[in-house]
PDB file of N, H, CA, C and O in Angstrom:
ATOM      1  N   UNK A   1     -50.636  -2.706  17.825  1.00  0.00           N
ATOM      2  CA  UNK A   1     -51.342  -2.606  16.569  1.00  0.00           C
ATOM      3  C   UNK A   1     -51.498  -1.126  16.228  1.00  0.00           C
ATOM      4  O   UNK A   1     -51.864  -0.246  17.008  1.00  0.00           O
ATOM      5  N   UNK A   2     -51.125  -0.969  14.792  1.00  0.00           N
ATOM      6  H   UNK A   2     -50.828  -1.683  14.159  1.00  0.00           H
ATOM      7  CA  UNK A   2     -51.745   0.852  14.383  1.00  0.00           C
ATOM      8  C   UNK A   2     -52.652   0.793  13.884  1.00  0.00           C
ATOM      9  O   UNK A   2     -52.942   0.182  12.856  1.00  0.00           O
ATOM     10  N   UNK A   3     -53.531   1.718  14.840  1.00  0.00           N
ATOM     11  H   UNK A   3     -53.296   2.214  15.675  1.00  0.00           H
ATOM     12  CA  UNK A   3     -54.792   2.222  14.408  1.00  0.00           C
ATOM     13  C   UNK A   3     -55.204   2.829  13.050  1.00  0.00           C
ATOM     14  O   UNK A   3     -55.862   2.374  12.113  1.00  0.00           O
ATOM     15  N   UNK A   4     -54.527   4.137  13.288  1.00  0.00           N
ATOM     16  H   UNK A   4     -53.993   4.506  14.049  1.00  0.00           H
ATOM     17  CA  UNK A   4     -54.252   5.256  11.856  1.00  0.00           C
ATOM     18  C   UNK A   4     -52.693   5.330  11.663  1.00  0.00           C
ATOM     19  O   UNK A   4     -51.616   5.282  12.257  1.00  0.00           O
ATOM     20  N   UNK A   5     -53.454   5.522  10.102  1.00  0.00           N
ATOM     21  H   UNK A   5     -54.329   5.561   9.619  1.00  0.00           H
ATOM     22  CA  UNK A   5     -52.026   6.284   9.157  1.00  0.00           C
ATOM     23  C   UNK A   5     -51.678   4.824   8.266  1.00  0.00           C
ATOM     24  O   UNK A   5     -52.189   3.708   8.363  1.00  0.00           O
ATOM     25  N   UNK A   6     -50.625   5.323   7.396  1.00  0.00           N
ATOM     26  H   UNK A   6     -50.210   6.230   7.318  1.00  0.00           H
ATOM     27  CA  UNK A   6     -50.481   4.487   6.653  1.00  0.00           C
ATOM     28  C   UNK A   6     -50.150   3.139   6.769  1.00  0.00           C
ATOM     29  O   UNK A   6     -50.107   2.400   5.785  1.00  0.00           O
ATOM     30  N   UNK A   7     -49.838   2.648   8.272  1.00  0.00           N
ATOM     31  H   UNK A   7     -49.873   3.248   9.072  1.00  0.00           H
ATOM     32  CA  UNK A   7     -49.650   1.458   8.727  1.00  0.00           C
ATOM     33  C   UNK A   7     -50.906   0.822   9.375  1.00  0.00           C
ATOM     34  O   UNK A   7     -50.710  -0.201  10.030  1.00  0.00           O
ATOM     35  N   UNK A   8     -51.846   1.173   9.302  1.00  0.00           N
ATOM     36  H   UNK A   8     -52.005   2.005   8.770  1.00  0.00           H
ATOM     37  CA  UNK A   8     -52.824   1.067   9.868  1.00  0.00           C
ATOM     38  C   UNK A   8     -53.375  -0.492   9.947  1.00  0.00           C
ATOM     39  O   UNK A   8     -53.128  -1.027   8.866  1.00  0.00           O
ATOM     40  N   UNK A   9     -53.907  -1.227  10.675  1.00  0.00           N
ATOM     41  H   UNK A   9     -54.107  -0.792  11.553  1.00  0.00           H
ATOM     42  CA  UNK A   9     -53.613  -2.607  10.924  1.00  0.00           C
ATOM     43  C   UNK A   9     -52.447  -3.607  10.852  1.00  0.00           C
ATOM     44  O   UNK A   9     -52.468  -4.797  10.538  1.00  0.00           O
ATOM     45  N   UNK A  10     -51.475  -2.858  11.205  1.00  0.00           N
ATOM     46  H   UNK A  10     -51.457  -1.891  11.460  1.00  0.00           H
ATOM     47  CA  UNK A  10     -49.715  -3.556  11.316  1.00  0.00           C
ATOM     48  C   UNK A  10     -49.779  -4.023  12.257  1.00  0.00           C
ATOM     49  O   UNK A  10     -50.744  -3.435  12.745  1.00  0.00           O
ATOM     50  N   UNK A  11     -49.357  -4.912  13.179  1.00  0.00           N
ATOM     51  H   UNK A  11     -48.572  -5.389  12.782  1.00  0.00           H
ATOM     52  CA  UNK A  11     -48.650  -5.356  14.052  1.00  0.00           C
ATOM     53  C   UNK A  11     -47.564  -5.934  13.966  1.00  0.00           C
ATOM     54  O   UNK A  11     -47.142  -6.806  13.206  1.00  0.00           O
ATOM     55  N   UNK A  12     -46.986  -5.195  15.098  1.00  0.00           N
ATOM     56  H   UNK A  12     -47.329  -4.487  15.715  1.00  0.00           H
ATOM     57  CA  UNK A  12     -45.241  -5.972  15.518  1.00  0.00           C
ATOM     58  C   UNK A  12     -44.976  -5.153  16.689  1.00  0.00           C
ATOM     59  O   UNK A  12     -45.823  -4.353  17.086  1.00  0.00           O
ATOM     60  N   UNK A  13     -43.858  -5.299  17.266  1.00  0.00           N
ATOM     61  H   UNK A  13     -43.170  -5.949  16.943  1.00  0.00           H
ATOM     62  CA  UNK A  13     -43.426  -5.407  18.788  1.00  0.00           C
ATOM     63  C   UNK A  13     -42.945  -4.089  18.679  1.00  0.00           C
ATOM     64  O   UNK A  13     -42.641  -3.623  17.581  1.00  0.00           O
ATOM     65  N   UNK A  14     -42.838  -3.360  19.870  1.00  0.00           N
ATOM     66  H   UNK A  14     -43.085  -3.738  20.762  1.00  0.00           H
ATOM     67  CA  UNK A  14     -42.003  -1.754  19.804  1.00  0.00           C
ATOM     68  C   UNK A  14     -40.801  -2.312  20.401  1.00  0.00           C
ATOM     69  O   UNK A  14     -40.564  -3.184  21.236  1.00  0.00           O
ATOM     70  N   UNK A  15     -39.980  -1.340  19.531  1.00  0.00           N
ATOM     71  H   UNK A  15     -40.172  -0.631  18.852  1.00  0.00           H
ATOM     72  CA  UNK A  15     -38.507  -1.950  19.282  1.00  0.00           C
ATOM     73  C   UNK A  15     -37.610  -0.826  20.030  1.00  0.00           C
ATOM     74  O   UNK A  15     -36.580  -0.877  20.702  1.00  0.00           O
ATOM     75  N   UNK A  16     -38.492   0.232  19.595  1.00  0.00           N
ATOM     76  H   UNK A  16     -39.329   0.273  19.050  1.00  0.00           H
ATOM     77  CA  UNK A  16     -37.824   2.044  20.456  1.00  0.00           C
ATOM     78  C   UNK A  16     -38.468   2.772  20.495  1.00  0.00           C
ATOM     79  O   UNK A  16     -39.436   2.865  19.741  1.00  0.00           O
ATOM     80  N   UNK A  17     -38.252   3.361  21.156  1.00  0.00           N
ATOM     81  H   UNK A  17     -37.465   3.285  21.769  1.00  0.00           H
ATOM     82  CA  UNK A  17     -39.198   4.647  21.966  1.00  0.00           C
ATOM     83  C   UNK A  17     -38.373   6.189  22.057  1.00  0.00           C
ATOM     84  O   UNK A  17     -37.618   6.556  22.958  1.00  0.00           O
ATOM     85  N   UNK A  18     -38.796   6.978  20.771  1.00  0.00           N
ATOM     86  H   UNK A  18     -39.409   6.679  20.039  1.00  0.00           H
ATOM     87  CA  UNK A  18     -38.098   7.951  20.675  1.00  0.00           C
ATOM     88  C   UNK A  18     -38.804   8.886  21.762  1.00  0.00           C
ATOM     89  O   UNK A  18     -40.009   9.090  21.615  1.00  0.00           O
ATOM     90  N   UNK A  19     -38.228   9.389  22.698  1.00  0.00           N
ATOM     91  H   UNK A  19     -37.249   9.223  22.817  1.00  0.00           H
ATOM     92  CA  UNK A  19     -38.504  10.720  24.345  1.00  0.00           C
ATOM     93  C   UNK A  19     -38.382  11.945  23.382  1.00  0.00           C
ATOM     94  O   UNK A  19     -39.438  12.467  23.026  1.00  0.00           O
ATOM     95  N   UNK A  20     -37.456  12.345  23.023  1.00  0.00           N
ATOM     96  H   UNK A  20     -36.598  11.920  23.312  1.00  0.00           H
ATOM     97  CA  UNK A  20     -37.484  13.416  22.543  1.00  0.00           C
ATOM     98  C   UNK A  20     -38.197  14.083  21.394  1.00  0.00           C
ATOM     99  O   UNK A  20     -38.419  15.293  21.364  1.00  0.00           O
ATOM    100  N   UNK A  21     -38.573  13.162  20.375  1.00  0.00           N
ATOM    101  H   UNK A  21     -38.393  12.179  20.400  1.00  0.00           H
ATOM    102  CA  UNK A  21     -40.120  13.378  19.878  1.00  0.00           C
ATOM    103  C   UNK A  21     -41.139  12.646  20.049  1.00  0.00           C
ATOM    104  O   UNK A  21     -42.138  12.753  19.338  1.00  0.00           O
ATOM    105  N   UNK A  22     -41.034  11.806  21.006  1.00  0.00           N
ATOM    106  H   UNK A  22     -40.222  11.718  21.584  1.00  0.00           H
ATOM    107  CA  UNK A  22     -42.733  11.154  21.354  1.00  0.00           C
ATOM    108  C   UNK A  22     -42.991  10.382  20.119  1.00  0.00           C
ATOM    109  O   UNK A  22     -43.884  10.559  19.290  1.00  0.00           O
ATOM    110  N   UNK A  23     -42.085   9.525  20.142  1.00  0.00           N
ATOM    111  H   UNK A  23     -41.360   9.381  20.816  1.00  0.00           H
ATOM    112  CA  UNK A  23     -42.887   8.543  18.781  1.00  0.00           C
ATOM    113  C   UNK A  23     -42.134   7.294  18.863  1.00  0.00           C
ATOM    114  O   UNK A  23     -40.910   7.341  18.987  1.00  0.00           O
ATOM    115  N   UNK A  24     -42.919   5.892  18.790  1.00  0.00           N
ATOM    116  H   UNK A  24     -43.913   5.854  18.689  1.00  0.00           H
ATOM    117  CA  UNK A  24     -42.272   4.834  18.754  1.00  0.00           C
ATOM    118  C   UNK A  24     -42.048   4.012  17.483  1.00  0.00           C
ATOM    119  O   UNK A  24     -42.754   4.024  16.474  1.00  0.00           O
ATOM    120  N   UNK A  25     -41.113   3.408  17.674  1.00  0.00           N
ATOM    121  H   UNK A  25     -40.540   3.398  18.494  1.00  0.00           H
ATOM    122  CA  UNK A  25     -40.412   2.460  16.474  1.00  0.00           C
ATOM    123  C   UNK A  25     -40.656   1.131  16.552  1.00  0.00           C
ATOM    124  O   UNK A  25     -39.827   0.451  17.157  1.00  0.00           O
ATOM    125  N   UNK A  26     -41.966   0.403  15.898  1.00  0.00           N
ATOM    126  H   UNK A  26     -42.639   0.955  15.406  1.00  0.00           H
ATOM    127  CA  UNK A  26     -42.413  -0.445  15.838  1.00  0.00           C
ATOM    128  C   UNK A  26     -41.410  -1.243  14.915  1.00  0.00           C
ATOM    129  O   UNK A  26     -40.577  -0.708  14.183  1.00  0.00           O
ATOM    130  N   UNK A  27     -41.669  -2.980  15.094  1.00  0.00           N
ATOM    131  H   UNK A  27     -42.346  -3.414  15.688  1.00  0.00           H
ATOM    132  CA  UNK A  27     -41.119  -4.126  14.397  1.00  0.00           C
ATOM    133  C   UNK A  27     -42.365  -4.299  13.359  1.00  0.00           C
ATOM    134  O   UNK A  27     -43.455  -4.825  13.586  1.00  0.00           O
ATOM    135  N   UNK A  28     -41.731  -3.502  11.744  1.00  0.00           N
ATOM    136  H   UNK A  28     -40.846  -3.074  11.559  1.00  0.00           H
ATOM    137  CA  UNK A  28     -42.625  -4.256  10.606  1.00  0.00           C
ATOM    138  C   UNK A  28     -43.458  -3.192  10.512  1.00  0.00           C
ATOM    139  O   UNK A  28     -44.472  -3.459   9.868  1.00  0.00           O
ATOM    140  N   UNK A  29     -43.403  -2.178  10.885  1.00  0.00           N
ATOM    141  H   UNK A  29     -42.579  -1.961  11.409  1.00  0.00           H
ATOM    142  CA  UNK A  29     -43.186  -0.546  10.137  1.00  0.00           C
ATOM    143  C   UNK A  29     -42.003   0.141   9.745  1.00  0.00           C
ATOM    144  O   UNK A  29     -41.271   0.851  10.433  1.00  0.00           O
ATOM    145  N   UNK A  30     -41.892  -0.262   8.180  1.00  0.00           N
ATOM    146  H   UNK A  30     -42.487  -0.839   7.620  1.00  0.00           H
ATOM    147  CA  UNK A  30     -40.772   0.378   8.137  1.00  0.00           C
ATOM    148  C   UNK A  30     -41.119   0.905   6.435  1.00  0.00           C
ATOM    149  O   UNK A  30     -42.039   0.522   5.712  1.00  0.00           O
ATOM    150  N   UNK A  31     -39.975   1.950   6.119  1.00  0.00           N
ATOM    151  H   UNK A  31     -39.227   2.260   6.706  1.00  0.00           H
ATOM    152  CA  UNK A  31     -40.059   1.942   4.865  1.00  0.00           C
ATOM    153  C   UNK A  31     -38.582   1.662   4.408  1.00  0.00           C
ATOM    154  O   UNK A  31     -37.665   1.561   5.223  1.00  0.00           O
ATOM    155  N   UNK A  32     -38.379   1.517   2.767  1.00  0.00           N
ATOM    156  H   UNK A  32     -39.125   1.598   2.105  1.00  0.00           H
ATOM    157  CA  UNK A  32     -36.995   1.205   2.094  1.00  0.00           C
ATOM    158  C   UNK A  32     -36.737   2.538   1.691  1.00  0.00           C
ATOM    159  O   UNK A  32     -37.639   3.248   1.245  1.00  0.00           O
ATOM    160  N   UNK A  33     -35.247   3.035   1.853  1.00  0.00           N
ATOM    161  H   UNK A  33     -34.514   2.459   2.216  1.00  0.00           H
ATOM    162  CA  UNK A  33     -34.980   4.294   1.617  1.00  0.00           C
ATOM    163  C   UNK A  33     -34.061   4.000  -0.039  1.00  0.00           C
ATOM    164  O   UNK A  33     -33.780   2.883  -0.473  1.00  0.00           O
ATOM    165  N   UNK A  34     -33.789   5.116  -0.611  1.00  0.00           N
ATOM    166  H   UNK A  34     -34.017   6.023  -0.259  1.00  0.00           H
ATOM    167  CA  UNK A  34     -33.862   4.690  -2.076  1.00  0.00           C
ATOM    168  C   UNK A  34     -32.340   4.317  -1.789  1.00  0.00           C
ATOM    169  O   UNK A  34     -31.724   4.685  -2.789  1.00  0.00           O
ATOM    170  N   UNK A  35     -31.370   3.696  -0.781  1.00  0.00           N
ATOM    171  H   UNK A  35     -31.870   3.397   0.031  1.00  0.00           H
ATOM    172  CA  UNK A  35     -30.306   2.797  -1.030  1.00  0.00           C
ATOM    173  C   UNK A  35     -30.738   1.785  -0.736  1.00  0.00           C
ATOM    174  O   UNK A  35     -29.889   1.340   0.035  1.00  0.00           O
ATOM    175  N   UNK A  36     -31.371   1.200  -0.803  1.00  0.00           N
ATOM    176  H   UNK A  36     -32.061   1.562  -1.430  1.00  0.00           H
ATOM    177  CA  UNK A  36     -32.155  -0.435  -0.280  1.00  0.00           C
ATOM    178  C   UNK A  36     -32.278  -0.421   1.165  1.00  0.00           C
ATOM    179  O   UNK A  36     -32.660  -1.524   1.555  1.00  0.00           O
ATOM    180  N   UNK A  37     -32.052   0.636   2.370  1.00  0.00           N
ATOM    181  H   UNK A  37     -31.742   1.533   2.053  1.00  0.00           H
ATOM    182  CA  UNK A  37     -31.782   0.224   3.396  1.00  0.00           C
ATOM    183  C   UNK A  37     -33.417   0.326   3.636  1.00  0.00           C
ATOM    184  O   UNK A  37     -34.340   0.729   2.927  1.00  0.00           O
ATOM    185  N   UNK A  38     -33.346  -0.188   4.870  1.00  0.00           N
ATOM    186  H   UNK A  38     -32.597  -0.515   5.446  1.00  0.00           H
ATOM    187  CA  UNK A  38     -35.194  -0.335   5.350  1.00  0.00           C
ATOM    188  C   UNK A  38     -34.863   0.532   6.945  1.00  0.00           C
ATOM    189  O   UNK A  38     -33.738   0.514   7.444  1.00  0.00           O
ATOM    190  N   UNK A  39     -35.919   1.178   7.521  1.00  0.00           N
ATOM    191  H   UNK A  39     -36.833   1.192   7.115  1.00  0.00           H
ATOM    192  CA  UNK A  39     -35.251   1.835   8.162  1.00  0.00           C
ATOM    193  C   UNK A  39     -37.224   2.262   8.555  1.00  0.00           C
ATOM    194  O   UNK A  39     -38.171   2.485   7.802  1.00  0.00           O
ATOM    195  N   UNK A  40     -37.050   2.181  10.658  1.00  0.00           N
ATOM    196  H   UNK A  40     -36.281   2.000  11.270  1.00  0.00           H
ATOM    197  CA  UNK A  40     -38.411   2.437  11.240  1.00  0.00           C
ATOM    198  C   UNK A  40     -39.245   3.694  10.518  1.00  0.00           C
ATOM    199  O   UNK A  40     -38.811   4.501   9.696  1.00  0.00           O
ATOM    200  N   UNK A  41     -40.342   3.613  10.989  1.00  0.00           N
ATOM    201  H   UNK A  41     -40.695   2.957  11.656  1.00  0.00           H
ATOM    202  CA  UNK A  41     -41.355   4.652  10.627  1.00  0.00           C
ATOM    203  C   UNK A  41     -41.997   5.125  11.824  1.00  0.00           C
ATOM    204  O   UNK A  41     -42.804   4.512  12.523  1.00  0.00           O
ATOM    205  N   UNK A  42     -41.544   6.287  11.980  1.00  0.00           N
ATOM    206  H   UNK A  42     -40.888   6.784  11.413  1.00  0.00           H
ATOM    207  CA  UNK A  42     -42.112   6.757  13.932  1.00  0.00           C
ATOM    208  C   UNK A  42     -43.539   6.721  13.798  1.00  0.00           C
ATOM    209  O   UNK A  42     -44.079   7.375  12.906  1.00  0.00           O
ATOM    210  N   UNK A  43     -44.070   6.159  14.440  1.00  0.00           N
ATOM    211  H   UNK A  43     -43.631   5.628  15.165  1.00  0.00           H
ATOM    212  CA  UNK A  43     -45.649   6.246  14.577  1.00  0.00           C
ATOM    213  C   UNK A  43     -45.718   6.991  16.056  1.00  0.00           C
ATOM    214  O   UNK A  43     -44.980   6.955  17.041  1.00  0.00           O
ATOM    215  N   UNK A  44     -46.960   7.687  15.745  1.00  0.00           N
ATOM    216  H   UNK A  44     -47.560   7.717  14.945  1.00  0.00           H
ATOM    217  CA  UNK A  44     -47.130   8.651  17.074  1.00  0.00           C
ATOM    218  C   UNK A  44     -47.942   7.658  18.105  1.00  0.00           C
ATOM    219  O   UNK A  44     -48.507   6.653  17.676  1.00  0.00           O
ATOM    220  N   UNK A  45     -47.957   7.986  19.383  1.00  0.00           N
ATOM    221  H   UNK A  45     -47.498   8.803  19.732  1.00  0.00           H
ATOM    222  CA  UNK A  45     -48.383   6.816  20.220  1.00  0.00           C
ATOM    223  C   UNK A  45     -49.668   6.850  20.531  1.00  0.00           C
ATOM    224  O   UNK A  45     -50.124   5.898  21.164  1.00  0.00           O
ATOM    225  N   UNK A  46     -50.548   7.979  20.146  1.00  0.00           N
ATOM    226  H   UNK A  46     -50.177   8.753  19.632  1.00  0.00           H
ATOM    227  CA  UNK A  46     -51.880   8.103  20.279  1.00  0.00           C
ATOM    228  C   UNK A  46     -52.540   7.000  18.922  1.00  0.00           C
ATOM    229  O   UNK A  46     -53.667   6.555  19.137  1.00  0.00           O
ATOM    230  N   UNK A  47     -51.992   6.669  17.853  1.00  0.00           N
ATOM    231  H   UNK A  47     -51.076   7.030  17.679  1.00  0.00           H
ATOM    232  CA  UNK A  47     -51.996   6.237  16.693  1.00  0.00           C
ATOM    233  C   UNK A  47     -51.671   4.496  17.030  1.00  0.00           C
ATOM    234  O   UNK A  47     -51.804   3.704  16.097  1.00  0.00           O
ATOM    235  N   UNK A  48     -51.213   3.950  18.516  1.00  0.00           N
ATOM    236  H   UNK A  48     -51.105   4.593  19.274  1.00  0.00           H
ATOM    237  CA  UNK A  48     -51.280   2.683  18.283  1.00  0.00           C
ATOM    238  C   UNK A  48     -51.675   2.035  19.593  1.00  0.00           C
ATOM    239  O   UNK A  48     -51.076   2.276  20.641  1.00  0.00           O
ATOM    240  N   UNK A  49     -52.838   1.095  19.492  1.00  0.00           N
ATOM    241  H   UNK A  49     -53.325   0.899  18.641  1.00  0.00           H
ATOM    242  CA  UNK A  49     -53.129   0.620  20.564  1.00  0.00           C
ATOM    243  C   UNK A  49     -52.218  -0.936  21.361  1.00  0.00           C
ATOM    244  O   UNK A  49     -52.038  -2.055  20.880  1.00  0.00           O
ATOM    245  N   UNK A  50     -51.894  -0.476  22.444  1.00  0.00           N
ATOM    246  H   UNK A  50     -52.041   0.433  22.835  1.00  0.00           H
ATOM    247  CA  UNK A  50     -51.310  -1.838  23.102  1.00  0.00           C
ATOM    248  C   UNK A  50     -52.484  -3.440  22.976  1.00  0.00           C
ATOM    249  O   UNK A  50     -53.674  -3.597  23.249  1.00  0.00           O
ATOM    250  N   UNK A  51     -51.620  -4.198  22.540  1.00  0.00           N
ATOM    251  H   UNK A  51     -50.653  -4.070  22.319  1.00  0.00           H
ATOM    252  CA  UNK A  51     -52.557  -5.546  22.288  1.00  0.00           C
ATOM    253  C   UNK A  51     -51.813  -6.507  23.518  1.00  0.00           C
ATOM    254  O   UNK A  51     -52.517  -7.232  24.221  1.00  0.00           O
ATOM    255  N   UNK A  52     -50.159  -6.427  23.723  1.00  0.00           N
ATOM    256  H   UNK A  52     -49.587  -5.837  23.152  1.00  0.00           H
ATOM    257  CA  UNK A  52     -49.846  -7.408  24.853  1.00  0.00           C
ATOM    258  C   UNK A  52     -48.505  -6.755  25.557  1.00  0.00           C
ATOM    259  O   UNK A  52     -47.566  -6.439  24.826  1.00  0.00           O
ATOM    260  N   UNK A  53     -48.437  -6.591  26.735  1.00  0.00           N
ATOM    261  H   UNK A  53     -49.200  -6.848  27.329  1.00  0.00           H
ATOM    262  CA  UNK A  53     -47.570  -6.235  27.590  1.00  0.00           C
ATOM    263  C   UNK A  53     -46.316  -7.148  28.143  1.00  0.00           C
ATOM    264  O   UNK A  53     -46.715  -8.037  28.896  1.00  0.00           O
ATOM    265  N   UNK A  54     -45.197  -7.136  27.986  1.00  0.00           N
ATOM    266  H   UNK A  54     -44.872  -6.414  27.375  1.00  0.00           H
ATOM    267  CA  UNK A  54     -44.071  -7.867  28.438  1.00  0.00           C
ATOM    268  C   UNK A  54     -44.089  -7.599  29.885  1.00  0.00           C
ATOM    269  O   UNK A  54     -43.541  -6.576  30.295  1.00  0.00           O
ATOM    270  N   UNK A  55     -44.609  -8.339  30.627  1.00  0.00           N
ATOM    271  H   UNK A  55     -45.054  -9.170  30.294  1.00  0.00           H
ATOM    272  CA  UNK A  55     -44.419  -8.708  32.311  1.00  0.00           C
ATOM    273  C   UNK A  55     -43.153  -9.578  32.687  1.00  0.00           C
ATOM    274  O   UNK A  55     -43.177 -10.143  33.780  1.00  0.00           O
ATOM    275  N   UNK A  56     -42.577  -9.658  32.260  1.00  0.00           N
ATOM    276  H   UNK A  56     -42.558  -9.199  31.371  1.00  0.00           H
ATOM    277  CA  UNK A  56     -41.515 -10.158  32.633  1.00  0.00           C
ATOM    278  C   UNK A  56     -40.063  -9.407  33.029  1.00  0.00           C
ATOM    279  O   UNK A  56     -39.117 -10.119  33.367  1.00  0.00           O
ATOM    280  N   UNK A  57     -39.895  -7.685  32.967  1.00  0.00           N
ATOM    281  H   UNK A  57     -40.664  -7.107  32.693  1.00  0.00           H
ATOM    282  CA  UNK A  57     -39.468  -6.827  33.394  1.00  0.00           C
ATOM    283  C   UNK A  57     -39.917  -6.601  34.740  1.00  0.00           C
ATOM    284  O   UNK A  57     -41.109  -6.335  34.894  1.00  0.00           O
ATOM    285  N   UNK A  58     -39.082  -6.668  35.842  1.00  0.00           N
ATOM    286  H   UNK A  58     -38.114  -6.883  35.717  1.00  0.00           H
ATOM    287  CA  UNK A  58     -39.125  -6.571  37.213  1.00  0.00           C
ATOM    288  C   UNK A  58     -39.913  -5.271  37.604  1.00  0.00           C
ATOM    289  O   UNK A  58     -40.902  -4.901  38.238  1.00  0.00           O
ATOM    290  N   UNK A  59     -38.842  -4.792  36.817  1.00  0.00           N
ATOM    291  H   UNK A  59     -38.039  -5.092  36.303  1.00  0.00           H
ATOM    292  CA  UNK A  59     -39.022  -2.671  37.395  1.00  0.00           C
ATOM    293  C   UNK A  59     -40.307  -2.421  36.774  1.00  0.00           C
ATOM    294  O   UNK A  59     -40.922  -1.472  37.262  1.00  0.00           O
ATOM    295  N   UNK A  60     -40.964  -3.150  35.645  1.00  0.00           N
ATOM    296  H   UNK A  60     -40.465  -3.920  35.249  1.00  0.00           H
ATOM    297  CA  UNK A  60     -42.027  -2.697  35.250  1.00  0.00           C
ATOM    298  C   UNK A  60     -43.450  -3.277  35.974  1.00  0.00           C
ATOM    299  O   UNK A  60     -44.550  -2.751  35.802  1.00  0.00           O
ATOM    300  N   UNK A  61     -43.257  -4.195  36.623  1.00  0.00           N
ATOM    301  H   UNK A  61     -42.364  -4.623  36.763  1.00  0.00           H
ATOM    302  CA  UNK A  61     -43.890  -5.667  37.440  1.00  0.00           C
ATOM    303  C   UNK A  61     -44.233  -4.180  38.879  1.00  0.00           C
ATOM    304  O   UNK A  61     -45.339  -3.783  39.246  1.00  0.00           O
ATOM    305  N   UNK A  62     -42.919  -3.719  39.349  1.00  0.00           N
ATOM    306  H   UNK A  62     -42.021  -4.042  39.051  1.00  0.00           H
ATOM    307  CA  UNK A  62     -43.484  -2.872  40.320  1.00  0.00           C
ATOM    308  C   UNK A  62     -44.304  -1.617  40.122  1.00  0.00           C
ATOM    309  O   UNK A  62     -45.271  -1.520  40.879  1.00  0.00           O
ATOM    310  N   UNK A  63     -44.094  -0.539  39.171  1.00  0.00           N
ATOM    311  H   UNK A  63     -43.309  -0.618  38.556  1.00  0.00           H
ATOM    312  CA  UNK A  63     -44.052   0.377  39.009  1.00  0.00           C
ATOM    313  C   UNK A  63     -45.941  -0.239  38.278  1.00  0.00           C
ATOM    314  O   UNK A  63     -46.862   0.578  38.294  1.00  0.00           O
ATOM    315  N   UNK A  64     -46.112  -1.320  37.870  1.00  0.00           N
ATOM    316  H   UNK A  64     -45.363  -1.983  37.857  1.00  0.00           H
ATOM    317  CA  UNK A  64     -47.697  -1.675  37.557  1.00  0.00           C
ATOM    318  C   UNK A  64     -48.680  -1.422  39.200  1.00  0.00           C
ATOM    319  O   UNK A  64     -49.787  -0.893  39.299  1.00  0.00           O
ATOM    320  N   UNK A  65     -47.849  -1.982  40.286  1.00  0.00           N
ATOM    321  H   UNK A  65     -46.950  -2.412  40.206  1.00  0.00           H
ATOM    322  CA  UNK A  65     -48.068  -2.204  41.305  1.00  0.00           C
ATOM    323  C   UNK A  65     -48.248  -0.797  42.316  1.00  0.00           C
ATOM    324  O   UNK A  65     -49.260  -0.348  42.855  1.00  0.00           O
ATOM    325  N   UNK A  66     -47.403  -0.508  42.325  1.00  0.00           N
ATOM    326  H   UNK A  66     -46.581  -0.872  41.887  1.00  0.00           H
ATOM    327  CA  UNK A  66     -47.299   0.853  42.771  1.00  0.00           C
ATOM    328  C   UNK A  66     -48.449   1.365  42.698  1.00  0.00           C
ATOM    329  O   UNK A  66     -49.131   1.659  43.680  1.00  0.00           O
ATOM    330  N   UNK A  67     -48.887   1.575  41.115  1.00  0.00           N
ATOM    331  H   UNK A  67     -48.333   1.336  40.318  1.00  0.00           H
ATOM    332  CA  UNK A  67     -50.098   2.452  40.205  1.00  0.00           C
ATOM    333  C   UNK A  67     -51.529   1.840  40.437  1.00  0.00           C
ATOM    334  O   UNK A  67     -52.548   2.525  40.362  1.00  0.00           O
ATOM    335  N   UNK A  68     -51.521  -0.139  40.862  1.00  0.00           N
ATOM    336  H   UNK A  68     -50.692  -0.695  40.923  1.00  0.00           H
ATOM    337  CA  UNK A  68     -52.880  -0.088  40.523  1.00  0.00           C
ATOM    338  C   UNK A  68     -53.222  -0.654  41.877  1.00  0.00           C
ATOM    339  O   UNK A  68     -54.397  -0.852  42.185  1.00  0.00           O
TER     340      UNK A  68
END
């Protein structure tokens, strides 16, 4: 869910995770660019709170484990 900014109460699933500028690409943040294409809106990650976690990734199942 986004907190702030112009998406602010959106929800949808993160789709990508840009590393090199620290910003993710949520499902259903997007805007239309003036050729009709629709195309993500990086939201910064301090800007969206996690509501549900995919546990069903192994490597992520450990690396939870590891940590807690």
């Amino acid at each position: 869910m986004v907190m702030r900014g112009d998406f602010k109460e959106q929800e949808g699933k993160v789709e990508k995770v840009d590393l090199k500028h620290y910003r993710l690409m949520i499902n259903g943040v997007s805007v239309q660019k003036p050729d009709g294409n629709q195309v993500y809106h990086p939201v910064h990650p301090s800007n969206v709170m996690l509501v549900e976690l995919d546990l069903d990734d192994e490597e992520r199942m450990e690396a939870i484990e590891r940590k807690g």
